[in-house]
N, C-alpha and C positions, 0 to 999 in steps of 0.2 A: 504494500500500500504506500507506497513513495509519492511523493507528491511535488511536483513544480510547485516554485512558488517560495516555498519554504526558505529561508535568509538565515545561513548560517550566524549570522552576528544576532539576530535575532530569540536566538534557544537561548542566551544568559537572558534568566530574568530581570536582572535590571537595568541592561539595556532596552528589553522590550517596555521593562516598569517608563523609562524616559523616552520610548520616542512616543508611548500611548499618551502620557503627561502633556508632551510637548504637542500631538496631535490633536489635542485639545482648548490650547492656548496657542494667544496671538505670537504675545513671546513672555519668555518666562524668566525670571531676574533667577541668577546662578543658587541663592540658598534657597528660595523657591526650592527647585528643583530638587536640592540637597534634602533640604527637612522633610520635602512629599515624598523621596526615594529614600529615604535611611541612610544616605551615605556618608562618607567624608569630603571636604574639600579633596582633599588629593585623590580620590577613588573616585567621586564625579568627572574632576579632571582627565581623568586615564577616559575614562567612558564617553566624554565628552569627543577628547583628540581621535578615537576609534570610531566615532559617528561622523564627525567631521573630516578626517580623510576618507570615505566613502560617500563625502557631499549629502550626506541624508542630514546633518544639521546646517544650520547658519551660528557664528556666531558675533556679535557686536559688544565691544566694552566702551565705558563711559564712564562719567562721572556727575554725580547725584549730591550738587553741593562741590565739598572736596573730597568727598569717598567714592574710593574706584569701585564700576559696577561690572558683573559681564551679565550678560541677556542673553539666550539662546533660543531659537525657534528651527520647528520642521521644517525641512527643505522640501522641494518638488519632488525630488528623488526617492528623497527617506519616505513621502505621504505615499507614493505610490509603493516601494517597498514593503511599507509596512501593511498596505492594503491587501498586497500582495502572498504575505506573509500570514495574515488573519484570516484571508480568504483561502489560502491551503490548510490552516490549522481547523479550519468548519468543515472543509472536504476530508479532512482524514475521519473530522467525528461523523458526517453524515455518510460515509463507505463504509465505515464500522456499522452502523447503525445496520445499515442493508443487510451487510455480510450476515450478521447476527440472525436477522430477520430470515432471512433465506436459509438459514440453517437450521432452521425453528425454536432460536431461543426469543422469549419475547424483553419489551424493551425493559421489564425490572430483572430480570436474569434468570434462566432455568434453575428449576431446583439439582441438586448437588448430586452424583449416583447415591446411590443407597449399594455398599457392598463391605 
């Protein structure tokens, strides 16, 4: 049951935790992002730089007063990516689904042998 579609960068959950986040917001200020995902500065970071050389993010810094900010939003790439990626994850559970069905177990589960 292989499935197109599927984005290897995408199996770490908290990559996919950040570009679902970000596929949601316009753009998203960097602890945003930290505090909603559980991470650290420096582990967003990593995650960040690995979304970003594969263009699925943007990112912009600035300054908020005199405190430097960074901002990050989904890119073109990353939205389809990740649509991409969501949409193979529904085709694995909806072929399961069949399979099962076609097999004759129904959708809460066969009962267990008895032996």
């Amino acid at each position: 049951m292989a499935q197109d579609g599927i984005d290897p960068l995408f199996v770490d959950p908290t990559r996919l935790s950040i570009m679902s986040l970000l596929a949601a917001s316009r753009w998203a200020e960097f602890a945003f992002v930290r505090d909603t995902v559980g991470l650290s500065d420096s582990a967003l970071s990593k995650q960040i730089s690995k979304l970003q050389d594969r263009a699925y993010i943007e990112v912009e810094r600035g300054y908020v007063g005199k405190r430097p900010r960074t901002w990050v939003r989904i890119g073109d790439a990353g939205r389809l990516a990740l649509e991409g990626h969501v949409a193979a994850l529904q085709n694995i559970v909806a072929d399961s689904r069949h399979a099962a069905e076609a097999h004759g177990a129904d959708a809460e589960g066969a009962e267990a042998p008895s032996g």
